[in-house]
PADOGU-16441 format. One record per residue (C-alpha): residue in three letters; x, y, z. Coordinates in pm, 1 decimal. Last residue first. Layout:
    r      east     north        up
  ALA         X         Y         Z
...
END
This chain:
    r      east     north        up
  UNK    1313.2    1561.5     898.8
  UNK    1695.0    1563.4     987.5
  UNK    1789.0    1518.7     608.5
  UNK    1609.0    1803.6     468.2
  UNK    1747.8    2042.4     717.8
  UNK    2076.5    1970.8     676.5
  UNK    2001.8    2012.4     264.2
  UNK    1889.2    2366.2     354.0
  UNK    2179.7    2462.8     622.7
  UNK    2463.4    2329.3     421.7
  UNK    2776.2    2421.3     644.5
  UNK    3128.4    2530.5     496.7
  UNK    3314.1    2604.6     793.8
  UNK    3608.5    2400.9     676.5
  UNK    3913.2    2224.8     882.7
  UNK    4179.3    2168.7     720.0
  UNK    4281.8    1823.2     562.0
  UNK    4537.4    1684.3     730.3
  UNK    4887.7    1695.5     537.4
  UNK    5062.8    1909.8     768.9
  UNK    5005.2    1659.6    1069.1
  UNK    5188.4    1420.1     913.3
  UNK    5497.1    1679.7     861.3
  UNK    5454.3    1831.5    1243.3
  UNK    5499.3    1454.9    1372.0
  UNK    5790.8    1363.7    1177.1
  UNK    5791.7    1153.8     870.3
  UNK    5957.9     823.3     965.1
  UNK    6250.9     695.8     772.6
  UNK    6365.8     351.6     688.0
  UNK    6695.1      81.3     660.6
  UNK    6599.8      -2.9    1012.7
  UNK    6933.9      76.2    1216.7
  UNK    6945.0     421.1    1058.0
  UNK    6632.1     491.0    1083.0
  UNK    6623.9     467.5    1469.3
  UNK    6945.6     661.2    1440.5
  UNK    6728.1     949.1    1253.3
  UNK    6464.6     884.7    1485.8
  UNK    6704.7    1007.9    1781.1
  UNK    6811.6    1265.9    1628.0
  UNK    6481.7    1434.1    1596.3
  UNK    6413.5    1472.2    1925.0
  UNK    6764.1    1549.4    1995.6
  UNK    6741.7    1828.8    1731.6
  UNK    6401.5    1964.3    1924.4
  UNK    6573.6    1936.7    2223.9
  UNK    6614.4    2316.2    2302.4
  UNK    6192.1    2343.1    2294.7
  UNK    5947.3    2473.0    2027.3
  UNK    5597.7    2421.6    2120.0
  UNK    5411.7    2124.4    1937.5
  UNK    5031.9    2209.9    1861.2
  UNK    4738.3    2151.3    1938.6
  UNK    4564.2    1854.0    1799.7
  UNK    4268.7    2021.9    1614.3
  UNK    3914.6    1984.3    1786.5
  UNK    3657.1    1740.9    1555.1
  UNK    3496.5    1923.3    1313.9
  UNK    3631.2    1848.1    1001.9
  UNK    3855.0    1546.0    1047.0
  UNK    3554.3    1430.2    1271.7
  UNK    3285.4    1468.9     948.9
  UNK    3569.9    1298.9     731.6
  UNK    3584.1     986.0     907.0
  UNK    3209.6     941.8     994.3
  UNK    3117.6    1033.3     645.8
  UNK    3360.4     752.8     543.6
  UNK    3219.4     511.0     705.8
  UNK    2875.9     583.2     625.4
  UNK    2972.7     559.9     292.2
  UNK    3068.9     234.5     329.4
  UNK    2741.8     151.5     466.4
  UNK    2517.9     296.2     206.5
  UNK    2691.3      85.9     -39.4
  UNK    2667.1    -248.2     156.0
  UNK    2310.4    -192.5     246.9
  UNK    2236.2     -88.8     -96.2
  UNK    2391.9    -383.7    -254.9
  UNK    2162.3    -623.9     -60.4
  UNK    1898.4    -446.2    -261.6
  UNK    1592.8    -295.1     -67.6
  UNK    1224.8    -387.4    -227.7
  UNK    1119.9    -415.9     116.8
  UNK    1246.3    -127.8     412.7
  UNK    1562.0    -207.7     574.8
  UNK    1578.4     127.1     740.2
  UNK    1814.3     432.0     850.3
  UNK    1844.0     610.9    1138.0
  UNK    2138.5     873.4    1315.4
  UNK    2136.4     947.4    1681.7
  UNK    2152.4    1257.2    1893.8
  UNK    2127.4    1141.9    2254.1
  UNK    1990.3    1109.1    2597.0
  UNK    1562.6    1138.0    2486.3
  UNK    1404.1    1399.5    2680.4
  UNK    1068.4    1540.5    2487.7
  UNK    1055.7    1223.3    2294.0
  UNK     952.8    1057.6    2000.6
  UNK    1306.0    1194.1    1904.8
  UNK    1220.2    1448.5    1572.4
  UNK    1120.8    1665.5    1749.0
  UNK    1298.1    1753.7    2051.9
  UNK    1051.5    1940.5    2188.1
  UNK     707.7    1967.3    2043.7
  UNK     421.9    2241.4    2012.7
  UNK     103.8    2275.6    1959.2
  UNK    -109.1    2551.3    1811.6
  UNK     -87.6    2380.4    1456.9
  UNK     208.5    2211.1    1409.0
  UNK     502.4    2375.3    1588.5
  UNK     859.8    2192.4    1603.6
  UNK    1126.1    2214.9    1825.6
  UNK    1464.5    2079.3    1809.3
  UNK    1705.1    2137.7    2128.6
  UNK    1864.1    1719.0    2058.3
  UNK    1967.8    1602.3    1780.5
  UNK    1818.1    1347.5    1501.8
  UNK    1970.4    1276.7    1171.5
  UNK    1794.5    1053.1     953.3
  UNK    1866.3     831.7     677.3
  UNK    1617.2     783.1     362.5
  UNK    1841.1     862.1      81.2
  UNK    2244.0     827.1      29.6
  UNK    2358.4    1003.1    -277.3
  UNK    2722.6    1155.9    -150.2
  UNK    2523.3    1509.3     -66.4
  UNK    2236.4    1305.0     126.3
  UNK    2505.7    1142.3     305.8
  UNK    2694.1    1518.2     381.0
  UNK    2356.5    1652.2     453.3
  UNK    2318.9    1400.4     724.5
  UNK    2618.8    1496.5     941.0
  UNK    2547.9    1868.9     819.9
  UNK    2306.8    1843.4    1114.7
  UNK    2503.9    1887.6    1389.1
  UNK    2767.9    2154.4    1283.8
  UNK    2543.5    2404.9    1437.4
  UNK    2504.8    2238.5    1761.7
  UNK    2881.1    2314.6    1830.2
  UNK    3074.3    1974.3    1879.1
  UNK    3090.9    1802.6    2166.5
  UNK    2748.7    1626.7    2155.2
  UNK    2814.5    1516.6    1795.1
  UNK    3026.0    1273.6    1933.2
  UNK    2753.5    1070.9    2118.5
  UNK    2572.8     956.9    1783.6
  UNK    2418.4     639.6    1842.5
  UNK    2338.8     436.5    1598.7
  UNK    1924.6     370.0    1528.9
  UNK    1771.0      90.0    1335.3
  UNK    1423.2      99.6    1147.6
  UNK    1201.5    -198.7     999.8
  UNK    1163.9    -451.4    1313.7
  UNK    1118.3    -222.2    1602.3
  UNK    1064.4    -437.0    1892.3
  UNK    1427.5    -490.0    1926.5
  UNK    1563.4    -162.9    2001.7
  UNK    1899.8    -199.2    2094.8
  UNK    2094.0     150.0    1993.8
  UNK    2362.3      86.8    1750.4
  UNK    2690.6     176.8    1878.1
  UNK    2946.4     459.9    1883.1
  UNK    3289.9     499.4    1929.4
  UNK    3389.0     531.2    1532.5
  UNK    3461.5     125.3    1461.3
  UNK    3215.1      37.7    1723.9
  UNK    2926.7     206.2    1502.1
  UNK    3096.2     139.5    1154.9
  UNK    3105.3    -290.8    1286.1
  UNK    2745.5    -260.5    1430.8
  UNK    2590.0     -66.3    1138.4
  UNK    2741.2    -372.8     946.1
  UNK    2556.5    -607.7    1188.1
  UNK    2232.9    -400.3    1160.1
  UNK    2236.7    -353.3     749.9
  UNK    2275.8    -726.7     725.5
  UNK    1996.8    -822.2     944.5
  UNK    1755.7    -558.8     802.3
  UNK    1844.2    -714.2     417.6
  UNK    1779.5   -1093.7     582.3
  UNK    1436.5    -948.6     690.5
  UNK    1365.4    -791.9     367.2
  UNK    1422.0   -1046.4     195.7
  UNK    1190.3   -1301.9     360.7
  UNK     918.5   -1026.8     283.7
  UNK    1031.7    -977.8     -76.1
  UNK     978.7   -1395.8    -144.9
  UNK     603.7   -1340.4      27.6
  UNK     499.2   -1117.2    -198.1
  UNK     698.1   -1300.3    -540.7
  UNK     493.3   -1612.0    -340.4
  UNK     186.1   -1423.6    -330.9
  UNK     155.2   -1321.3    -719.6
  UNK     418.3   -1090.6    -814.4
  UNK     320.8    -924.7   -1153.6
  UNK     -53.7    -955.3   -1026.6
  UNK      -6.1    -753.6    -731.3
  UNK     170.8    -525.0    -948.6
  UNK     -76.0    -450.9   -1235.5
  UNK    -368.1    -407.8    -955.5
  UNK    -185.9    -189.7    -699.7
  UNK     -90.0      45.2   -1035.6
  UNK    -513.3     -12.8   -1141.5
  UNK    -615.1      99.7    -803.9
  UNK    -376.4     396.6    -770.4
  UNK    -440.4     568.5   -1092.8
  UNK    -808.7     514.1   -1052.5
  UNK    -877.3     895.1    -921.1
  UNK   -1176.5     906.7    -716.9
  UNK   -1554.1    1025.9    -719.3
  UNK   -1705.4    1233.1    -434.7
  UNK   -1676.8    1267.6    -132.1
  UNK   -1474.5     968.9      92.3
  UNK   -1707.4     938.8     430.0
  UNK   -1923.4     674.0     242.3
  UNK   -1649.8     479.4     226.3
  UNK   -1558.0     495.5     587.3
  UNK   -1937.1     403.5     646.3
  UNK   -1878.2     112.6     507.2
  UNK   -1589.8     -24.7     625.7
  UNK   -1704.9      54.7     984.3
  UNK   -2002.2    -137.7     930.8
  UNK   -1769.6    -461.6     758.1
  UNK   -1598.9    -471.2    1103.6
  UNK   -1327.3    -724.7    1089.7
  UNK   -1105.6    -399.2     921.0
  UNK    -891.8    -249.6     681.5
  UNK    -792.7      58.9     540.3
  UNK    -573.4      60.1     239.9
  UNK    -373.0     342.7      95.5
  UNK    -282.4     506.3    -195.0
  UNK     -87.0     832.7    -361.2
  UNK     242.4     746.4    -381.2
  UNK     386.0     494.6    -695.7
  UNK     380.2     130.9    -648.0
  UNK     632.2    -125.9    -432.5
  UNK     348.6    -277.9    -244.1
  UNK     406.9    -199.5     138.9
  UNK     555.6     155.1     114.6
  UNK     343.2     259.0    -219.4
  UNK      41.8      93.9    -101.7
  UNK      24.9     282.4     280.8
  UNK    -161.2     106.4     581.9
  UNK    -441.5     178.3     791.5
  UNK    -576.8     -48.3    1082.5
  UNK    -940.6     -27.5    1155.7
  UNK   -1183.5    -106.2    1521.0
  UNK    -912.6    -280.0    1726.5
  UNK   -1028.7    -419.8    2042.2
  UNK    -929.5    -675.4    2267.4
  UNK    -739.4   -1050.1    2285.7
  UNK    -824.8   -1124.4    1920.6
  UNK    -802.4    -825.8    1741.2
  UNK    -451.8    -708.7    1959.4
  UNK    -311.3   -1034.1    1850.2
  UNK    -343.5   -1005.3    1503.1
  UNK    -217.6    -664.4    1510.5
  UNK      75.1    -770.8    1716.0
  UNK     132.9   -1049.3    1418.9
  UNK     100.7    -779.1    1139.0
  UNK     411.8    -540.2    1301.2
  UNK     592.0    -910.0    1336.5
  UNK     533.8   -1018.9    1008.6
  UNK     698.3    -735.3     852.7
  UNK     623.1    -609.6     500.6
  UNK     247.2    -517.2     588.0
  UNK     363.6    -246.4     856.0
  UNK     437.6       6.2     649.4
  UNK     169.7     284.1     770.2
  UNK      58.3      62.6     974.6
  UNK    -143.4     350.5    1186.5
  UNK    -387.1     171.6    1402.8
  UNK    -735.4     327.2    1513.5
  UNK    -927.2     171.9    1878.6
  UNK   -1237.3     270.7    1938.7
  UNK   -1303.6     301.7    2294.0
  UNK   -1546.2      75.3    2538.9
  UNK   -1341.0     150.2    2833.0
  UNK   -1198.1    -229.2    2842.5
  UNK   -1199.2    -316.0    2486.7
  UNK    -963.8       4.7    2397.5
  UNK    -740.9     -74.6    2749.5
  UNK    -718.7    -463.9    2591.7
  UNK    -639.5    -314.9    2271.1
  UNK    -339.5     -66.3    2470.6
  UNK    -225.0    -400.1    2619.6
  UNK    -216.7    -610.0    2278.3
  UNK     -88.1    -261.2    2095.2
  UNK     223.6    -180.9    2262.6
  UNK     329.7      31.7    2047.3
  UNK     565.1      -5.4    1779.0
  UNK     922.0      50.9    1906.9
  UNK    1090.0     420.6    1883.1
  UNK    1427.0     419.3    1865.3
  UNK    1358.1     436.0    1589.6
  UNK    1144.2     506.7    1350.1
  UNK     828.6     393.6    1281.5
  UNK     599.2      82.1    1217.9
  UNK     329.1     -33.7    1429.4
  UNK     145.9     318.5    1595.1
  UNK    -182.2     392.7    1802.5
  UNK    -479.1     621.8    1776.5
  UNK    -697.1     585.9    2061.1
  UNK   -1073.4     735.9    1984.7
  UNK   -1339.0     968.5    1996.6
  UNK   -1315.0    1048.4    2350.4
  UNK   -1589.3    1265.0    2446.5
  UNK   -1859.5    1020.3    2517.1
  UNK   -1579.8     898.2    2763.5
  UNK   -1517.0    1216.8    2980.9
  UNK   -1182.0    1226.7    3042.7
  UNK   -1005.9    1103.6    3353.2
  UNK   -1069.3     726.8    3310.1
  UNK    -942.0     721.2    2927.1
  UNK    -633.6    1011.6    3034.4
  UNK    -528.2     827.0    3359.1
  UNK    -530.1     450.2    3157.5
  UNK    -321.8     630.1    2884.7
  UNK     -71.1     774.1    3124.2
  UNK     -35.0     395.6    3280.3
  UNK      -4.0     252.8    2988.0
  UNK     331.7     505.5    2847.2
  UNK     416.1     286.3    2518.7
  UNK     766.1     232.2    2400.2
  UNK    1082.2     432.8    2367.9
  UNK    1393.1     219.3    2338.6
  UNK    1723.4     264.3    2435.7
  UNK    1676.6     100.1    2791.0
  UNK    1286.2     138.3    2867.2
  UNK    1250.1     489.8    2773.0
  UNK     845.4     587.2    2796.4
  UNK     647.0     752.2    2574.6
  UNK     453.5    1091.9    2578.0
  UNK      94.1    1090.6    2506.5
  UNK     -33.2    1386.6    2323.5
  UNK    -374.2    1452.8    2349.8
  UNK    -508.8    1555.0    2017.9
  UNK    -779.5    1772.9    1985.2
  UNK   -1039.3    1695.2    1668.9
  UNK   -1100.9    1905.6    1355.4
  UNK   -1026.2    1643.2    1096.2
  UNK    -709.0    1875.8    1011.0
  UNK    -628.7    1834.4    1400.5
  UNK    -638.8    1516.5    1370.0
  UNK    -436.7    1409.6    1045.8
  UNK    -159.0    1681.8    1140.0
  UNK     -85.2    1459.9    1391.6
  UNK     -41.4    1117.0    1152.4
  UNK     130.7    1378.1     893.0
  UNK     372.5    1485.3    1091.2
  UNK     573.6    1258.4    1185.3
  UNK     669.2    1257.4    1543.3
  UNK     562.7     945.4    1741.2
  UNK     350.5    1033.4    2106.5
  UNK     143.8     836.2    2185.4
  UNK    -231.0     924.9    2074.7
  UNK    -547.7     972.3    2262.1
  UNK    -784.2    1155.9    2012.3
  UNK   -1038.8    1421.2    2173.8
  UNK   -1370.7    1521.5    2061.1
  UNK   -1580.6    1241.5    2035.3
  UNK   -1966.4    1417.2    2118.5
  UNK   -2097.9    1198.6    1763.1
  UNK   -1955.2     912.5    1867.2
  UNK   -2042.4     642.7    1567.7
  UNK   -2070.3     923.4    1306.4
  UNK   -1757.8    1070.2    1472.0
  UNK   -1594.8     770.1    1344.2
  UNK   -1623.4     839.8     987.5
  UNK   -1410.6    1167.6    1012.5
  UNK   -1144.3     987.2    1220.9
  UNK   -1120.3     746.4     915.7
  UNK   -1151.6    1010.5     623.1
  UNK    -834.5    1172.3     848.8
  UNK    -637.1     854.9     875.5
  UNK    -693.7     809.8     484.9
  UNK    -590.8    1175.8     465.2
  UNK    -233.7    1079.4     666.0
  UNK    -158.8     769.2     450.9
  UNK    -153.1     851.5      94.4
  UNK    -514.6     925.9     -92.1
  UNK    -713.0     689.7    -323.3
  UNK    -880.3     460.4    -107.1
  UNK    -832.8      42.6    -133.8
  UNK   -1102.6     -61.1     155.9
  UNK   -1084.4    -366.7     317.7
  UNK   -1310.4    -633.5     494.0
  UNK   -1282.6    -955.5     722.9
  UNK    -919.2    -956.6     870.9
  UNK    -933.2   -1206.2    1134.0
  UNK    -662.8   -1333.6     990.7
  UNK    -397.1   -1087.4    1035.1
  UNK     -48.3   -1283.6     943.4
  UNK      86.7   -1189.1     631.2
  UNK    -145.5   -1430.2     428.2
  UNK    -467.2   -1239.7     527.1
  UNK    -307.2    -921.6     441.0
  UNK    -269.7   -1077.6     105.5
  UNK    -619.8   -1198.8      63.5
  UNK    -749.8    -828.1     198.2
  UNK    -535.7    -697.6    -131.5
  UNK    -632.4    -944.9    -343.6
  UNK   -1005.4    -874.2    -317.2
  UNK    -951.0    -495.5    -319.2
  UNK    -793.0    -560.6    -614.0
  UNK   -1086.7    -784.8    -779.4
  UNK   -1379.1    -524.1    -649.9
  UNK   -1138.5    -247.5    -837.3
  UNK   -1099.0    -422.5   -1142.1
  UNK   -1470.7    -529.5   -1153.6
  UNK   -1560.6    -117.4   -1083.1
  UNK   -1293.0      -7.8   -1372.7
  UNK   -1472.5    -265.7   -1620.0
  UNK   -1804.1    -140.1   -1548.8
  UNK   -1750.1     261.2   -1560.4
  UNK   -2052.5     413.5   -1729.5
  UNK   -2300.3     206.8   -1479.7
  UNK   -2013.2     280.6   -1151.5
  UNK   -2011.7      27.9    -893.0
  UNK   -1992.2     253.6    -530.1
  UNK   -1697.0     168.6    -364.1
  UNK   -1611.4     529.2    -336.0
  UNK   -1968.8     606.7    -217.8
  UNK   -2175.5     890.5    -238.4
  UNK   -2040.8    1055.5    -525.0
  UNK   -1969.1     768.9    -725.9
  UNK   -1699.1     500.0    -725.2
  UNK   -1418.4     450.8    -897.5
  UNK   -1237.8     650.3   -1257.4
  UNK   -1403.8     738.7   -1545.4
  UNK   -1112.1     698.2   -1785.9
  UNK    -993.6     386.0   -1811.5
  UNK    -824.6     425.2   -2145.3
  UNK    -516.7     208.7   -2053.2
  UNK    -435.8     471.3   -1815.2
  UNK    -115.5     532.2   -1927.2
  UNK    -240.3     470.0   -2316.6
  UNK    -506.4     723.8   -2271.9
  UNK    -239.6    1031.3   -2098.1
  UNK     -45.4     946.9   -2387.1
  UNK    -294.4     984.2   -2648.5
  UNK    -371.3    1345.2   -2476.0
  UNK    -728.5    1481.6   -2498.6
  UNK    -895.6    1211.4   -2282.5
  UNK   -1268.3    1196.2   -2290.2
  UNK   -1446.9     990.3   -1983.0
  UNK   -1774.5    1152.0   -2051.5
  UNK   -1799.8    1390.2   -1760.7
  UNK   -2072.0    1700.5   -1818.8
  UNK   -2293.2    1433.1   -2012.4
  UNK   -2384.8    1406.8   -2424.2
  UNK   -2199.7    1125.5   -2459.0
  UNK   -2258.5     939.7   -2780.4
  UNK   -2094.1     630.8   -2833.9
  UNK   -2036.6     484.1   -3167.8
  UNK   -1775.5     234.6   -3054.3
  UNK   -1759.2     201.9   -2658.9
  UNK   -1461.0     326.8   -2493.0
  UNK   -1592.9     595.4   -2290.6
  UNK   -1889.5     335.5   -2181.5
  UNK   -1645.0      98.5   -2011.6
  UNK   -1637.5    -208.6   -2078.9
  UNK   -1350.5    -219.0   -2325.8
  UNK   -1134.4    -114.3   -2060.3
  UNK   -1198.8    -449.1   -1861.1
  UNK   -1073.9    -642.5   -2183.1
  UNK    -783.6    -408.7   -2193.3
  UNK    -677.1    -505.0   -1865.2
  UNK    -703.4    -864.0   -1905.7
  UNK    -517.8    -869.2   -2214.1
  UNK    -246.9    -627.8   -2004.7
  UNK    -241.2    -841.6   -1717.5
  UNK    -172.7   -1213.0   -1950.7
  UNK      73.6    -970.4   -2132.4
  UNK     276.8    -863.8   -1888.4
  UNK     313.7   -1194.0   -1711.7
  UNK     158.9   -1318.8   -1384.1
  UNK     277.1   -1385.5   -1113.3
  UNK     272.5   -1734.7    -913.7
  UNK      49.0   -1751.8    -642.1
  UNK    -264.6   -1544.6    -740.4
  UNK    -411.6   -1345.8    -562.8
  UNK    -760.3   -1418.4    -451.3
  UNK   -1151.7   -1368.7    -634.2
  UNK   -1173.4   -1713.4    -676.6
  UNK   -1413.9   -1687.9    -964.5
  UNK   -1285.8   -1430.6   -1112.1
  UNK    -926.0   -1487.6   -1088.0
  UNK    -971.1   -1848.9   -1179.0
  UNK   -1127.3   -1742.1   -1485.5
  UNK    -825.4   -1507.5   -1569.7
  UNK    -601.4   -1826.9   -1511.4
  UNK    -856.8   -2051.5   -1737.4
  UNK    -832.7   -1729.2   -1999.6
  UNK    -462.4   -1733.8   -2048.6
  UNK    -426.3   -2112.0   -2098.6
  UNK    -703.0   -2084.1   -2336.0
  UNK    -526.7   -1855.5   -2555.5
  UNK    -253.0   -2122.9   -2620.4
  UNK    -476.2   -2404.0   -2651.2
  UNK    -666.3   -2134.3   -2995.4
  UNK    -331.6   -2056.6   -3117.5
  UNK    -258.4   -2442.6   -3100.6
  UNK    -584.1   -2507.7   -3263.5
  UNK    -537.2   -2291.2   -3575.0
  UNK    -189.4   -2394.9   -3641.3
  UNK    -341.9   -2738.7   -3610.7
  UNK    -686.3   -2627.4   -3892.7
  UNK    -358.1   -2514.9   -4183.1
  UNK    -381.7   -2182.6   -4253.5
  UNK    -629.8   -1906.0   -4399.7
  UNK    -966.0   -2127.4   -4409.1
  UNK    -875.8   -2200.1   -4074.4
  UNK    -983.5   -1803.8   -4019.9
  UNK   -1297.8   -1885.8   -4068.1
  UNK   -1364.6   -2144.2   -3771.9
  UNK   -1170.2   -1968.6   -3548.4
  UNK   -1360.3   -1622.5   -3610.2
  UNK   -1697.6   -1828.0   -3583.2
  UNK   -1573.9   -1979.4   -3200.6
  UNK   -1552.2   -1618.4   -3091.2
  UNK   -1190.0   -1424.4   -3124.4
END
């Protein structure tokens, strides 16, 4: 209400009622003020209603939600379903234009200020985590792999001959698929085992950027966070290499934004050499549905023309879900995540420690991957390859998400190429393994959960495949044998089952196998 509405409506009630519904309102606006002005996340979060009467002020600004409108254009913002309206909060036009996703839309002026003021919070944030040379951002609408893709697209307006993308080696799909779907070649980059962890080949990379034409080198594509026993790449060196040969330099972080050491080797690679973008997912950073990412860089140019690259309009689903949250947990909620997380990945390693040892195995030592452990899974190796994968069907079967299974003899085509071992980073990596992650937003209960389940996966996967004791053959001195417990018993006031009875009460062995949820669980 406007200073008029006040002053009538104290003709209802009592002038101090008035007032303290007038301080109270106040306190509301100064923090949306701030917001504006400052343009920065705020530290403490903000509650449901202080976003939503912000929110619904924006939507008011937008043309399909002015009173006594008359669109007579092919897009209007109409919404047929009431639900669909109240989802979006009526923002219906959605961000940019066709030339530009950043462009500021004249039909859509409350969804382009809530996009300019998430953006905003989004470069303060990666700011706060550690890369501060960060000087510009771009919020896009797509997951991960077709932000990569818009990226590799924008550079060949910079190298117009780049034709090849240098990229070590880490197998998931959609960072390779993103090249060759942007119609470049990727040369494959195979990494290096230094103990149990596979890190960065340098000297392959330095052969490949002084044996290949340069013009035709679009660009290096490296890699923070990922499984393991893969460790993030050795980005300071491989920056230094980019700076060196004059090559742009592209960095997948897909979820590297939770850990301060992925953001601190980024930092680090921007000052000491070259970096040209680093790309990072919103739902595996920020806790928000799929279907966003953020590309940022010190290079406002590249920025740019990135967002020119994007065709067309976009959806605002992701821009106003990255909004609402990053104002529910204002930077200390961020930071207060973060710091869990950490404590979350040290509990899930020590009790991965205690199953590993517990069952003969251990938990490989990877320690410049700080998201994603790896145990060692040497038994499998005895066992027909068949069984191998029903390891991680039986956790997926017993509602545990996320792990991974990885054995050796896998191959995997994408596109013309093809990989051994998927799955491994690696065409020759010693040994099946199993993965799982302290990712943020994780539960201390989930580590604990997950982990006594492991334990008894582990128990009942070697009761089911491991070889069968054989058995006893029938000698003369079967009735000494069992004489002689019988006087044992005797003396002790007890009685021992004998051997053949324990044995009798193992579960048998089944060949029951679940090919289709096996295969879900090892990729």
């Amino acid at each position: 209400m406007n200073q008029q509405s006040y002053e009538a409506v104290e003709a209802l009630i009592p002038k101090n009622y008035v007032q303290q519904g007038r301080d109270a309102r106040r306190t509301h606006e100064k923090q949306i003020q701030i917001l504006l002005q400052q343009k920065k996340l705020p530290d403490e979060g903000w509650s449901n209603f202080r976003i939503e009467l912000l929110i619904k002020e924006l939507s008011l600004m937008d043309s399909n939600n002015f009173p006594e409108k008359a669109g007579v254009g092919e897009r209007e913002g109409r919404i047929f379903s009431e639900l669909v309206a109240q989802r979006h909060y009526r923002l219906g036009h959605g961000i940019g234009r066709s030339g530009d996703v950043t462009a500021v839309q004249p039909k859509a002026a409350g969804s382009s200020i809530m996009t300019k003021l998430t953006t905003s919070m989004v470069l303060d944030l990666i700011r706060r985590n550690g890369v501060h040379s960060a000087k510009s951002c771009l919020l896009m609408p797509v997951a991960t792999g077709m932000a990569l893709m818009i990226v590799l697209l924008a550079l060949r307006q910079i190298r117009p001959k780049g034709r090849y993308v240098l990229w070590p080696r880490i197998d998931q799909k959609s960072c390779f698929k993103c090249i060759i779907s942007a119609g470049f070649e990727p040369v494959v980059i195979e990494n290096v085992l230094e103990g149990d962890e596979l890190r960065t080949d340098l000297n392959v990379l330095k052969k490949k950027l002084e044996k290949l034409p340069n013009d035709q080198i679009l660009c290096v594509m490296t890699t923070t966070s990922c499984f393991a026993p893969r460790g993030l790449d050795k980005l300071s060196e491989v920056a230094q290499l980019c700076k060196a040969y004059g090559m742009p330099h592209i960095v997948n972080n897909a979820y590297g934004v939770q850990s301060t050491k992925c953001m601190h080797h980024i930092e680090e690679g921007l000052r000491i050499g070259r970096i040209d973008a680093f790309v990072q997912s919103t739902d595996k950073n920020f806790l928000v549905p799929v279907g966003g990412s953020v590309v940022v860089s010190r290079d406002e140019g590249i920025i740019r023309a990135i967002s020119q690259t994007y065709p067309g309009r976009a959806s605002v689903a992701p821009t106003l879900d990255l909004f609402i949250t990053l104002l529910s947990m204002g930077s200390k909620g961020y930071r207060d995540l973060c710091v869990k997380r950490k404590e979350n990945f040290k509990l899930l390693k020590d009790g991965l420690k205690e199953v590993a040892e517990k069952h003969g195995e251990k938990v490989l030592h990877t320690p410049n991957n700080p998201i994603s452990i790896a145990v060692s899974l040497t038994s499998l190796s005895e066992m027909d390859q068949s069984n191998w994968t029903e390891f991680g069907s039986m956790l997926f079967l017993k509602s545990v998400s996320g792990t991974r299974v990885v054995v050796p003899a896998v191959e995997k085509t994408i596109g013309d190429y093809n990989f051994c071992n998927w799955g491994s980073h690696s065409n020759s990596y010693p040994s099946a393994y199993l993965t799982a992650a302290a990712a943020i937003g994780m539960k201390p209960h989930e580590v604990e959960t997950f982990l006594k389940r492991l334990d008894k996966v582990f128990s009942k996967f070697k009761r089911k495949h491991c070889a069968p004791v054989a058995p006893l053959a029938p000698v003369d001195l079967v009735k000494e044998d069992l004489e002689e417990p019988e006087a044992a018993s005797n003396q002790s006031g007890s009685s021992d089952a004998s051997p053949m009875s324990t044995r009798g009460e193992e579960e048998p062995p089944s060949r029951h196998v679940i090919a289709q949820e096996s295969e879900k669980s090892t990729y």
